[in-house]
TORMIPA-412760 format. One record per residue (C-alpha): x, y, z. Coordinates in pm, whole numbers, plus 50000, padded with zeros to 5 digits. Layout:
{X->X; Y->Y; Z->Z}
...
//
This chain:
{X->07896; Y->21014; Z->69011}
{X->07862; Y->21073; Z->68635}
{X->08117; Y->20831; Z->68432}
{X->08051; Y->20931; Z->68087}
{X->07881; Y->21230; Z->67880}
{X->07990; Y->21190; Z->67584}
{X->07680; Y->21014; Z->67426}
{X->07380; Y->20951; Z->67641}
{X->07169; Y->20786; Z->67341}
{X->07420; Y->20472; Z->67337}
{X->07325; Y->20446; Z->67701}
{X->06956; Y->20498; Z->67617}
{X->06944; Y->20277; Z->67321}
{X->07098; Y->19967; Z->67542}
{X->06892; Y->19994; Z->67800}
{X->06626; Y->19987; Z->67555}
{X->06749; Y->19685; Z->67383}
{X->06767; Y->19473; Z->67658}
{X->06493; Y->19585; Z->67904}
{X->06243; Y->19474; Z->67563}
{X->06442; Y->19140; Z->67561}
{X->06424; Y->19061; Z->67929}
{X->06014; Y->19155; Z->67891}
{X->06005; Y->18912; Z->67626}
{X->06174; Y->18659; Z->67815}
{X->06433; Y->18639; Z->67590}
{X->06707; Y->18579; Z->67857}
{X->06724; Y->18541; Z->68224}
{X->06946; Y->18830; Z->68371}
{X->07254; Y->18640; Z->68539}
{X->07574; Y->18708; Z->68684}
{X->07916; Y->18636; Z->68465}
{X->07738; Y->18635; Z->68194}
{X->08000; Y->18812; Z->67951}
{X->08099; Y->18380; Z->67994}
{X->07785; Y->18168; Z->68076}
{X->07516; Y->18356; Z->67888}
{X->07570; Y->18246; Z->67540}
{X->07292; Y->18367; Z->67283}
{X->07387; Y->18455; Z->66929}
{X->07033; Y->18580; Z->66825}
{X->07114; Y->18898; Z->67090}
{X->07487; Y->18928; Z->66937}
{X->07327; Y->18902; Z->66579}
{X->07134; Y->19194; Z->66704}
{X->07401; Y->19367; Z->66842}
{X->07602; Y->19368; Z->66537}
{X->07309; Y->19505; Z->66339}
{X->07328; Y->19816; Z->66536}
{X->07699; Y->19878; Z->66494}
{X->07741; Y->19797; Z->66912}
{X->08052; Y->19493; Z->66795}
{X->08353; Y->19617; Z->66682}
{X->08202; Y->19970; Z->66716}
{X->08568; Y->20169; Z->66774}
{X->08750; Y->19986; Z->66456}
{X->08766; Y->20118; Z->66104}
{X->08432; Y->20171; Z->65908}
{X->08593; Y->19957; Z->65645}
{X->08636; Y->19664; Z->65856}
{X->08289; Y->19653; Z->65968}
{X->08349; Y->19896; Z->66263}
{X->08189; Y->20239; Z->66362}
{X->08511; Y->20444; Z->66432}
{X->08342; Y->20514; Z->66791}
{X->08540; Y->20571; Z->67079}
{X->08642; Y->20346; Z->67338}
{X->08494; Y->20547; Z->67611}
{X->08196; Y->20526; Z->67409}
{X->08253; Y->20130; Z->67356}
{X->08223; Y->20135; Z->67734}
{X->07924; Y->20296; Z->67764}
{X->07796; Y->20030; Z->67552}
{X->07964; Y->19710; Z->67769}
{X->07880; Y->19844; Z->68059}
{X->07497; Y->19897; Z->67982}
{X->07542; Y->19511; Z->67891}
{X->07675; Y->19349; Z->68196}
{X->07478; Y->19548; Z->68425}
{X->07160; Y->19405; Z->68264}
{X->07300; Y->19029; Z->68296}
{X->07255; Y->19035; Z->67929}
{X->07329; Y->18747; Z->67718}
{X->07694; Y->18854; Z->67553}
{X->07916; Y->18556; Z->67550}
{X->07903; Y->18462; Z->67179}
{X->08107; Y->18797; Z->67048}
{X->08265; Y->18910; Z->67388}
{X->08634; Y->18732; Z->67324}
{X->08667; Y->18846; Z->67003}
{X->08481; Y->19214; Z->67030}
{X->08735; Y->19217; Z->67367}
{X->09110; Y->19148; Z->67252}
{X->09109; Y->18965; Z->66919}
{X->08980; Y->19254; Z->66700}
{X->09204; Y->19524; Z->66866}
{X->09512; Y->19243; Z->66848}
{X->09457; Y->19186; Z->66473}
{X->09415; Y->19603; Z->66442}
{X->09733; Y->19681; Z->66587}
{X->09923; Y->19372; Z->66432}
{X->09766; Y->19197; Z->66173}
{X->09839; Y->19215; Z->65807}
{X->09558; Y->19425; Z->65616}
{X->09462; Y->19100; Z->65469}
{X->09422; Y->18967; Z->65784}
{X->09221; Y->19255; Z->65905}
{X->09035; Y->19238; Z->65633}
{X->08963; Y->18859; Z->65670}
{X->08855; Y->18843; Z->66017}
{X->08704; Y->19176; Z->66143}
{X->08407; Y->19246; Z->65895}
{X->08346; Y->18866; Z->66019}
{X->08363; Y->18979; Z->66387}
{X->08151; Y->19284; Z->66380}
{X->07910; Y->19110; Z->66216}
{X->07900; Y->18803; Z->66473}
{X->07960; Y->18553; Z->66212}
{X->08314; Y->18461; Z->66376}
{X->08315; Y->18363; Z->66712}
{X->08631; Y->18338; Z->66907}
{X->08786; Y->18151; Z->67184}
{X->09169; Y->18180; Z->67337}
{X->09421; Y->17957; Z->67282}
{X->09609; Y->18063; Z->67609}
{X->09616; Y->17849; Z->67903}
{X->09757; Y->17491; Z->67901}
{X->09768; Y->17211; Z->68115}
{X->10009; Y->17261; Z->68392}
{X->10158; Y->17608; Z->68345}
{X->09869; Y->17771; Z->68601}
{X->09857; Y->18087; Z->68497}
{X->10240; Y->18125; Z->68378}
{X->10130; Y->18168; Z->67989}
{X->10526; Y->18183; Z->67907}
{X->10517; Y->17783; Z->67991}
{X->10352; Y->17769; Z->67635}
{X->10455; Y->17414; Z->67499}
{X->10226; Y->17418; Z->67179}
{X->10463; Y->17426; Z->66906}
{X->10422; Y->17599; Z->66523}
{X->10652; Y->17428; Z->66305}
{X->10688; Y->17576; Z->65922}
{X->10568; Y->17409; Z->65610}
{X->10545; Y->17473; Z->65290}
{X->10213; Y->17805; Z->65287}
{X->10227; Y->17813; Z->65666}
{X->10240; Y->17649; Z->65975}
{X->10105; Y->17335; Z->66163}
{X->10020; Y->17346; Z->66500}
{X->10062; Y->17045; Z->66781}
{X->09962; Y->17119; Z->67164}
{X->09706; Y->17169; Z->67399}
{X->09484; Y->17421; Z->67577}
{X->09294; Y->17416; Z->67850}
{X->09021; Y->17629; Z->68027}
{X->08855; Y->17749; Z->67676}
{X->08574; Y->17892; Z->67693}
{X->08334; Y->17848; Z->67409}
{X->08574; Y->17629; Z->67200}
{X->08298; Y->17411; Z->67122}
{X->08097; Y->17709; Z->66986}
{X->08356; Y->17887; Z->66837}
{X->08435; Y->17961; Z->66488}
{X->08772; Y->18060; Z->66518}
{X->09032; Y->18046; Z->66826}
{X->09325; Y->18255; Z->66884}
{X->09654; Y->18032; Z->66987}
{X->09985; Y->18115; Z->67131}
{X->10225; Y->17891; Z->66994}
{X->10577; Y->17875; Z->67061}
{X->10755; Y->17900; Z->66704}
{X->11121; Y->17857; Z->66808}
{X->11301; Y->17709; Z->67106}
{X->11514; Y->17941; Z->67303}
{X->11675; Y->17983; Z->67635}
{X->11423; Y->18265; Z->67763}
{X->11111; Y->18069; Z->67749}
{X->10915; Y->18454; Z->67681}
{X->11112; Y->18457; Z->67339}
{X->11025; Y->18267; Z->67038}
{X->10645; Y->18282; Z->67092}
{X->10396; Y->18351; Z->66797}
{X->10014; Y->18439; Z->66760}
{X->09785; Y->18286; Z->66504}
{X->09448; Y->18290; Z->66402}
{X->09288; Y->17887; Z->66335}
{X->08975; Y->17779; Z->66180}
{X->08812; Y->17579; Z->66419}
{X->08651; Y->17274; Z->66154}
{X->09033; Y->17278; Z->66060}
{X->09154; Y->16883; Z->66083}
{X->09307; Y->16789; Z->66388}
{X->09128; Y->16999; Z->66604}
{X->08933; Y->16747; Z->66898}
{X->08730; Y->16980; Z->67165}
{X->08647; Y->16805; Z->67477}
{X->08391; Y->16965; Z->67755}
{X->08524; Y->17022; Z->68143}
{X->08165; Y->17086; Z->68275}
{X->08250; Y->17282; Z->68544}
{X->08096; Y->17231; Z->69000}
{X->07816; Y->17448; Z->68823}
{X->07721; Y->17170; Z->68597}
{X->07756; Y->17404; Z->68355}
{X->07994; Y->17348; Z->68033}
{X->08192; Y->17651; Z->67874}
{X->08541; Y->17518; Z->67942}
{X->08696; Y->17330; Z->67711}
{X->09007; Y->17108; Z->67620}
{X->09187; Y->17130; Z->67290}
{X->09363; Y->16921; Z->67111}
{X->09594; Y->17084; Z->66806}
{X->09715; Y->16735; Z->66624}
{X->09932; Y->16873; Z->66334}
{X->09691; Y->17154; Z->66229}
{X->09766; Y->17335; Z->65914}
{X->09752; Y->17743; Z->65976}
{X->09802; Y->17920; Z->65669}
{X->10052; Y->18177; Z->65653}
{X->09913; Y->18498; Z->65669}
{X->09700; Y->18404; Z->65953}
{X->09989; Y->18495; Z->66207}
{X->09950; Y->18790; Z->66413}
{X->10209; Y->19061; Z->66376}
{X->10588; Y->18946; Z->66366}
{X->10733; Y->18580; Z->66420}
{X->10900; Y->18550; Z->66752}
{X->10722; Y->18868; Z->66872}
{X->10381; Y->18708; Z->67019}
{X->10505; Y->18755; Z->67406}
{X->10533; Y->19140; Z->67352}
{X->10195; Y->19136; Z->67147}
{X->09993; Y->18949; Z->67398}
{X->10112; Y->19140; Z->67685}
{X->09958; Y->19442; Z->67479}
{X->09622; Y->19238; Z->67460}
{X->09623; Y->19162; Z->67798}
{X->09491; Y->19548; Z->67860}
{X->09224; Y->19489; Z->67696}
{X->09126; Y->19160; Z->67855}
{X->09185; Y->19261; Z->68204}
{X->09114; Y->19632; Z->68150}
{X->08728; Y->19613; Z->68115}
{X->08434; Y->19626; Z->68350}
{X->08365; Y->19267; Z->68319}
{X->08644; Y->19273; Z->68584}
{X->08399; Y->19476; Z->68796}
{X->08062; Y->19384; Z->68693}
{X->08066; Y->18997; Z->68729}
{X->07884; Y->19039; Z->69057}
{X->07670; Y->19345; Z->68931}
{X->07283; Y->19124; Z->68894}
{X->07370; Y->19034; Z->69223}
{X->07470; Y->19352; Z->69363}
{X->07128; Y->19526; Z->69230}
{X->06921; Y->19201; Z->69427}
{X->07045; Y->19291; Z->69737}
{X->06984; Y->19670; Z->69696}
{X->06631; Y->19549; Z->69616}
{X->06594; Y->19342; Z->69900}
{X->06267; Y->19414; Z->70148}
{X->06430; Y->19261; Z->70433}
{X->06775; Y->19424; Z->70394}
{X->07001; Y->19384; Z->70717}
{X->07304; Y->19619; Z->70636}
{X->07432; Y->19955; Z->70781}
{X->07401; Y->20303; Z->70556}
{X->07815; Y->20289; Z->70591}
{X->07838; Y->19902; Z->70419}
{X->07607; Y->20039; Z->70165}
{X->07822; Y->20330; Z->70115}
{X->08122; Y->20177; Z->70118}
{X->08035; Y->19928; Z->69825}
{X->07908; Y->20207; Z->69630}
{X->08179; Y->20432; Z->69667}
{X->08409; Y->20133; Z->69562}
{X->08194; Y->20054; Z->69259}
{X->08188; Y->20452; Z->69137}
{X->08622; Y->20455; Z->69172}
{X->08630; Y->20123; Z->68992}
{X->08410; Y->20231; Z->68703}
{X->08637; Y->20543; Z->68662}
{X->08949; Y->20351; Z->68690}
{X->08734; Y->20149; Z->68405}
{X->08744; Y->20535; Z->68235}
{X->09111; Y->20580; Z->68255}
{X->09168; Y->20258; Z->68101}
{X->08913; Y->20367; Z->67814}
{X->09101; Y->20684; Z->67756}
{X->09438; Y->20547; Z->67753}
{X->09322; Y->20301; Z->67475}
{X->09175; Y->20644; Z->67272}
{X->09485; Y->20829; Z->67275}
{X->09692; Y->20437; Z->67143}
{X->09825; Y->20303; Z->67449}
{X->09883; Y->20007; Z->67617}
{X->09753; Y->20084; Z->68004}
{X->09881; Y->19742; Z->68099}
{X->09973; Y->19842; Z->68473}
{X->09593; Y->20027; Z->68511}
{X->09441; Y->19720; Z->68340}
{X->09622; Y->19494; Z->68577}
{X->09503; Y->19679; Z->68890}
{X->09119; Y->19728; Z->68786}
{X->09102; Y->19372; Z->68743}
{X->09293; Y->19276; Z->69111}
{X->09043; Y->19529; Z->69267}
{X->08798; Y->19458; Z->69088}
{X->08776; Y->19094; Z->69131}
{X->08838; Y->19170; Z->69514}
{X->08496; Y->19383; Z->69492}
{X->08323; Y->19103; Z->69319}
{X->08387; Y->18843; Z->69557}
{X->08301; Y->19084; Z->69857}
{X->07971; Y->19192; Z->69678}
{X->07915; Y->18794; Z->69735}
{X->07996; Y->18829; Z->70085}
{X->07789; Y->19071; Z->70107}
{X->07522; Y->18889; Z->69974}
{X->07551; Y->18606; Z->70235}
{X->07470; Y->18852; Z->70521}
{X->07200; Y->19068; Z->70365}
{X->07000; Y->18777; Z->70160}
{X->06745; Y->18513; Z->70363}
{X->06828; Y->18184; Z->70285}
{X->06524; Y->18138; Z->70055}
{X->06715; Y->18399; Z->69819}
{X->07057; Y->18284; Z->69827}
{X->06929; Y->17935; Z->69694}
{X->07053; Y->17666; Z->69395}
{X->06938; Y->17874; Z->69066}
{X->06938; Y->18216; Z->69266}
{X->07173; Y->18535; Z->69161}
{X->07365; Y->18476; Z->69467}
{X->07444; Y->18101; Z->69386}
{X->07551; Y->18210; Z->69024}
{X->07787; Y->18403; Z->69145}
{X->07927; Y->18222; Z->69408}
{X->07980; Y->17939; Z->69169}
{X->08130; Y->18146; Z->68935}
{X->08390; Y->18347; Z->69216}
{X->08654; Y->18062; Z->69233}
{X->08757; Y->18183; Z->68815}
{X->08756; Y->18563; Z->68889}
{X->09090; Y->18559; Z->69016}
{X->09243; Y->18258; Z->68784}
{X->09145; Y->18428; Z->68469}
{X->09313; Y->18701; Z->68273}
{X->09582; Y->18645; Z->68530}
{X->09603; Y->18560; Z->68890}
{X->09694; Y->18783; Z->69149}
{X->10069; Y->18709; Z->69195}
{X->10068; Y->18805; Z->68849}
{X->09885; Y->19119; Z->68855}
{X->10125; Y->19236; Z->69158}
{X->10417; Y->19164; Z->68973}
{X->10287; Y->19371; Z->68699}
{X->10189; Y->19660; Z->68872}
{X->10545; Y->19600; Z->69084}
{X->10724; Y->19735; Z->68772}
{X->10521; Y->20055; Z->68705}
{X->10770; Y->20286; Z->68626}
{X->10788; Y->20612; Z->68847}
{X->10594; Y->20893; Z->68709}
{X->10788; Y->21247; Z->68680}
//
């Protein structure tokens, strides 16, 4: 099934890029690795070629590509395990957020700084006990004289202690409806009163984070878009979190091993049937893509590619338990890494509950 025509060279040039890198033994391919696989060398080179940022503005750093096109790119990525974490957040969602809301002197800030991988970003989301209800936001922005300072905590942040920069939903007012009076900013991360503190995860590995915001000072123009507006806004940026194939591909290093495998103990109609799933997912991926081109917000199709996508990641594991011997589904293996990794593909970007209620309130289509 053929996804994309529109430029086969992207495809070509990715492939390239990373096949020379893995021959090298540059990096390890590895599943998740748009999270755990953290080298800023391969974003550095990324950047060079115009592959971060690549659909914003040529005067922000960007290539005024397309977002089909972008996926093309992201897709090449995560199928080869490649190392992507440094610029994913902030290629992802905070670009496109601080496009479609920020201030030109904001955009003109942060994105040049983005395309070029020199800021790195993290999310300022989650917090302790609100789950995945991000209205139970209790980090507060109070005004001061050129801005804002910022007191709270956040939880579950992934490369916080690498980051540059983080993105943080702060609640700027207190009102009945706890999805009013909600704000975005942008923070420097060396800013005082910032403390990051690891959560090393049943992995061993550490890319969560705590964060403590102790009376940080946010200058004004670093908010997002409009005061009071941030629920709306990050409901926007929420398609382009959950709307990519990282919500398909998690698995994909994994899903290539047991194709591969000598000893392979599953029917022609399993095969098929994970294929098959994999093909509609990647042109749900497509639609989302398209939607973004013509200036829309697909939040109900990004909110079911990522419930059936995560669904097909987990079973691609599953599948991996009965096709794989034991000596491959070992501590260090593919299958391990993703296992590991499966109990976060429904938590983040929104559990399922969510997701449901989301698509729940699709509106009827004439």
């Amino acid at each position: 099934m053929v996804i994309t025509q529109v430029s086969g060279t992207l495809r070509d040039d990715v492939r390239d890029l990373t096949r020379r890198w893995r021959d090298e033994g540059r990096f390890v391919p590895r599943c998740d690795s748009w999270v755990r696989s953290f080298d800023l060398a391969f974003s550095k080179e990324l950047a060079d070629r115009g592959l971060i940022g690549m659909t914003w503005p040529t005067e922000f750093g960007g290539a005024a590509r397309t977002n089909v096109e972008r996926l093309e790119v992201t897709e090449e990525l995560l199928r080869a395990g490649a190392p992507v974490a440094a610029h994913w957040i902030a290629d992802r969602q905070i670009g496109p957020a601080i496009l479609r809301h920020g201030s030109r002197a904001l955009q003109q800030e942060i994105l040049p700084g983005i395309a070029s991988a020199d800021y790195l970003f993290c999310l300022g989301m989650s917090e302790p006990e609100a789950g995945s209800d991000l209205a139970s936001v209790r980090t507060f922005a109070t005004r001061v004289d050129g801005g804002w300072t910022i007191k709270g905590r956040k939880i579950w942040t992934s490369g916080a202690h690498r980051a540059t920069h983080a993105y943080v939903l702060a609640r700027t007012e207190r009102c009945e409806k706890k999805h009013k009076g909600l704000s975005e900013f942008v923070v420097d991360m060396d800013s005082p009163g910032i403390e990051v503190s690891p959560i090393v995860d049943m992995s061993g590995e550490h890319h969560f984070n705590e964060v403590l915001f102790d009376n940080v000072f946010v200058p004004s123009h670093r908010l997002i878009g409009t005061e009071g507006n941030g629920w709306r806004q990050v409901v926007e940026q929420l398609s382009f979190e959950r709307g990519g194939p990282e919500r398909v591909l998690s698995t994909y290093p994994l899903l290539v091993e047991i194709l591969a495998s000598p000893e392979l103990g599953l029917s022609r109609e399993e095969l098929g049937r994970i294929v098959a799933r994999l093909a509609v997912l990647r042109r749900l991926c497509r639609l989302v893509a398209q939607e973004l081109d013509r200036g829309c917000a697909p939040m109900q199709e990004a909110a079911t590619l990522k419930l059936l996508g995560n669904t097909f990641e987990r079973d691609v594991i599953e599948l991996a338990r009965s096709a794989l011997s034991a000596r491959d589904r070992g501590l260090g293996s593919s299958f391990a890494q993703a296992l590991l990794a499966s109990p976060g593909f429904s938590i983040r970007g929104g559990a399922a509950d969510v997701l449901l209620s989301i698509i729940a309130k699709q509106e009827a289509q004439p």
